[in-house]
N, C-alpha and C positions, 0 to 999 in steps of 0.2 A: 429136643426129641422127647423130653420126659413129658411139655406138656403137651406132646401132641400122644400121648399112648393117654395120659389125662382125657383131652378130649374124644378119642375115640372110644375111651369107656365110658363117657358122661353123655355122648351121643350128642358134642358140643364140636364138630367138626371145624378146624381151625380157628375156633375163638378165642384159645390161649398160646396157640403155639405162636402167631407172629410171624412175622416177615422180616423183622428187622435185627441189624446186629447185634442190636444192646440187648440186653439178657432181660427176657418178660418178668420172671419174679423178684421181686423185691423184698419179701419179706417170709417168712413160714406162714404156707396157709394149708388148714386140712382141707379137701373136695371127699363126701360121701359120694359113692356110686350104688343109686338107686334100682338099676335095672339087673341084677345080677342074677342071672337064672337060676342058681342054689342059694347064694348067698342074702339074694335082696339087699337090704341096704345096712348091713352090717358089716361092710368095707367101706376103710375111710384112708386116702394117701396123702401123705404130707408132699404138697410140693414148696421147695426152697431155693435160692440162689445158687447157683454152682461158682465153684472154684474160678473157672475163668471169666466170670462177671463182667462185664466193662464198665456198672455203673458203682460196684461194692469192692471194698480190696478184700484181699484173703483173708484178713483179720477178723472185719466186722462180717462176712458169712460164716467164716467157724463161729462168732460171739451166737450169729444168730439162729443157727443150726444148735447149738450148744443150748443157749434159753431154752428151747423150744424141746430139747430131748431131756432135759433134766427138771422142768417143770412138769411134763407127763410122765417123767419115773419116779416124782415124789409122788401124785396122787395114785400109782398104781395099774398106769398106762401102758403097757408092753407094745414093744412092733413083732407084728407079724413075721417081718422081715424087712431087709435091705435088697434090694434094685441098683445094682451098677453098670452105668450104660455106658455103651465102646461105640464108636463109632466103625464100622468096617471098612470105611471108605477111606482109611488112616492108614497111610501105606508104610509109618515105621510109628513104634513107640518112643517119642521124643517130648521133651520140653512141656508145657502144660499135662496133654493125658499122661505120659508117665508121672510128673510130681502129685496132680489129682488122685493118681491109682496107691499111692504111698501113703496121703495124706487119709482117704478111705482105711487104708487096712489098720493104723493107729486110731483113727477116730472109732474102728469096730472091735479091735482085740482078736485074738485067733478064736479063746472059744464064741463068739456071736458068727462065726463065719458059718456057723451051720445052717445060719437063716439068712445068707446071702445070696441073691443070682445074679451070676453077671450074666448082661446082655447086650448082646452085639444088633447094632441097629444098622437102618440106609441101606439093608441088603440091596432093595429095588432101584438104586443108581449105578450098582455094580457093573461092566462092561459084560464079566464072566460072572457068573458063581462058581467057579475052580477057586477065582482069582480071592473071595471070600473066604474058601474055605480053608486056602495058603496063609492066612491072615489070623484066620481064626486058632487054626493048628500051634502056630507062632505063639500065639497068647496064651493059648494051654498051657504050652511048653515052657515058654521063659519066661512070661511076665505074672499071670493067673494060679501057676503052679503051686505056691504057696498056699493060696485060698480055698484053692482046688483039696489039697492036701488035708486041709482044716475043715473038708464037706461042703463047701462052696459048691453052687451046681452051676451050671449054664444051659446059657435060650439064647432064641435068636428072636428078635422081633418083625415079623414081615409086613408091620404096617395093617395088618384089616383088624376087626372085632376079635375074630378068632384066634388072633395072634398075641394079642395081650389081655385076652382074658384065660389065654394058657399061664402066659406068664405070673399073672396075678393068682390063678389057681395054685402053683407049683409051692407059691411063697405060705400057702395057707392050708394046705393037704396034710393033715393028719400032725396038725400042730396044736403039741396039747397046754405047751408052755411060752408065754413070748422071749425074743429075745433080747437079751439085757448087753449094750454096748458098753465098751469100755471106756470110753466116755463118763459113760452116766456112771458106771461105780466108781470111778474115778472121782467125783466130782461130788456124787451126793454119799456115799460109802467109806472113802476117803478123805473126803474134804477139803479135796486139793481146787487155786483156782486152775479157771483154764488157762492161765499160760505154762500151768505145772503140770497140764497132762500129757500124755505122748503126743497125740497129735498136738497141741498146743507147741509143745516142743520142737515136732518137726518143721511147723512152721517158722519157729523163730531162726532155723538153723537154713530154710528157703529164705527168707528175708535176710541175711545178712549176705550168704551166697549174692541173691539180686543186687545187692548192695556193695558188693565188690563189683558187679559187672558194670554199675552203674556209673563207678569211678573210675572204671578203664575206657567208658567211650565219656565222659569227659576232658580225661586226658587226652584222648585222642582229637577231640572235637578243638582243645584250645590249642594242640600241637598245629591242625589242618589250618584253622583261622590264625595264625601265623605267616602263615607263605600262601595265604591269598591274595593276591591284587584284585581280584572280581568285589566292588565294591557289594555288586548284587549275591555275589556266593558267599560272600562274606558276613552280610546280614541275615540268610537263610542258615548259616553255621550259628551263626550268636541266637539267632530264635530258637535253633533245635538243643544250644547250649543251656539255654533259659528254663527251657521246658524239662530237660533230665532233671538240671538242676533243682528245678522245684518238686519234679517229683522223688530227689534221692532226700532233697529234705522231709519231704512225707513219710518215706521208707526208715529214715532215722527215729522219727515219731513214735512209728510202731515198735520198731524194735527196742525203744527205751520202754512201752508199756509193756513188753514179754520179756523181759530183763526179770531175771527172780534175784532176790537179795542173796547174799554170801549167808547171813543167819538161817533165810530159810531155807536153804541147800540144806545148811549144816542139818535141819530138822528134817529133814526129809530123807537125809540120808539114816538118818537114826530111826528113825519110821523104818524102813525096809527090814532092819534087827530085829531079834528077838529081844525080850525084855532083858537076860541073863547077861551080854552085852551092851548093852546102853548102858551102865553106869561106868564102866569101866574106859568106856571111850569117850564120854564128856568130860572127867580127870583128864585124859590121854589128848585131846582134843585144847586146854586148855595151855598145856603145854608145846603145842603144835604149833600155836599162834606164835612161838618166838623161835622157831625153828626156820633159819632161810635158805636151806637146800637139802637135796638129796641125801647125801651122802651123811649131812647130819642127823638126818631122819634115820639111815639105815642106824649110826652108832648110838642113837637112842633108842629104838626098836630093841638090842641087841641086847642093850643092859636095862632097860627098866620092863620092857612086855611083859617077859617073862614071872615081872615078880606082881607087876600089877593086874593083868588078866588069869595069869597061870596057861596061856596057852599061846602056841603062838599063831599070829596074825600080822604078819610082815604085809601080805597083799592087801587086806584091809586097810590099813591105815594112811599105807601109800597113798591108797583112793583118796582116802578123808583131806589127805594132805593136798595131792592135786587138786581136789574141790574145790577148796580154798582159795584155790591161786586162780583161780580157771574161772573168766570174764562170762 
């Protein structure tokens, strides 16, 4: 949908949107739009891969969503804004567009939400327009609410010129500043990699999820090809076995590349400090490593914190200790 509000601003009617399932973009590309009755041609949209790609995993579109926003935030690049498109025709929030919509609010941070518009597309397949606006309402309320909250605004897209060049106007009216994703300060501010940013994160923590599911319908799949006599349903089991198969091996791949070290946790958690504690908790920290439970933890906490910080910090450290442990 995004590249068809593309071509109806480029006056390139169905050239980029396609007909087919697999996902038209493949890679980040900017499109100027020329014809802009105020603006002229100093509107430029990045169109990229989306989430549910069929030909990219989620991995390699965040990589390439991610190049693409943190080499225009080093040269001094700003966006205007972000564009998040709903479908209306989506009669509950499940499964892809809600993990999508999660994955957006960490790639943008709460304050960039000011230069957000979600936008609800496909009005014109709708049966009712009630039946949209029940839909819409919904979204407001339980799903959007946060974004909403953070200055998020909302459109609706109806498909003509008129209609997304409102929307494009809304993103650029009386905007003196661009805005800056958390992403990119993350990333160039920071200097964290992407698998160390929130969204980087949340996707590690989708992929292992997938990766659990992935291993309950092979179990299920080698349980069924068991007590099959159909030699024929029994080779259509072993193909669709083959096939998970290979792709839970894929899914292990990624997740060892978003895997962050135990050290660099440990830095990162010390990142988050102020300076006045960081010294005190790499001592505290090196004595941690020989600690193998709780409750040992507590009777160290008890008698040494106090004389080594001067303050106490029981919750903190517990963290530091769970860190540690924690895959």
């Amino acid at each position: 949908m995004w590249q068809k509000i593309i071509d109806i601003l480029t006056g390139q009617r169905e050239c980029r949107a396609g007909s087919g399932l697999e996902g038209h973009t493949q890679e980040a590309n900017a499109i100027r739009i020329t014809n802009h009755p105020v603006h002229k041609d100093r509107i430029v949209l990045l169109d990229t891969p989306g989430f549910d790609d069929t030909a990219k995993s989620d991995l390699e579109v965040l990589q390439i969503i991610a190049d693409w926003l943190v080499e225009s935030y080093k040269i001094g690049v700003h966006l205007a804004g972000i564009l998040y498109l709903h479908r209306i025709t989506d009669n509950r929030m499940a499964g892809s567009p809600y993990r999508n919509l999660k994955m957006f609010g960490d790639l943008c941070g709460n304050k960039a939400a000011r230069g957000v518009v979600l936008v609800t597309t496909m009005w014109d397949k709708l049966k009712t327009k009630e039946i949209g606006e029940s839909r819409e309402a919904d979204l407001k309320k339980n799903f959007w609410a946060d974004l909403i909250a953070s200055q998020a605004s909302v459109d609706r897209f109806e498909n003509t010129l008129e209609s997304a060049r409102g929307i494009i106007d809304r993103l650029i009216v009386d905007r003196k500043e661009g805005v800056t994703l958390l992403l990119q300060e993350e990333i160039v501010d920071l200097e964290r990699t992407l698998k160390e940013t929130k969204a980087g994160q949340a996707l590690y923590r989708d992929l292992q999820l997938l990766l659990c599911k992935q291993r309950g319908i092979l179990r299920d799949l080698a349980r069924h090809a068991k007590t099959q006599n159909d030699p024929q349903q029994a080779a259509q089991i072993n193909e669709k076995f083959d096939l998970v198969q290979n792709e839970m091996e894929q899914l292990v791949g990624e997740i060892k590349n978003m895997q962050i070290s135990i050290g660099r946790k440990i830095f990162l958690f010390f990142a988050k400090g102020s300076t006045a504690v960081r010294a005190p908790f790499v001592c505290l920290f090196l004595c941690l490593m020989n600690i193998s439970s709780i409750a040992s933890l507590e009777y160290y906490m008890t008698h040494l914190v106090g004389v080594i910080c001067r303050v106490p910090i029981p919750k903190t450290i517990l963290d530091l200790y769970r860190l540690t442990v924690t895959p």
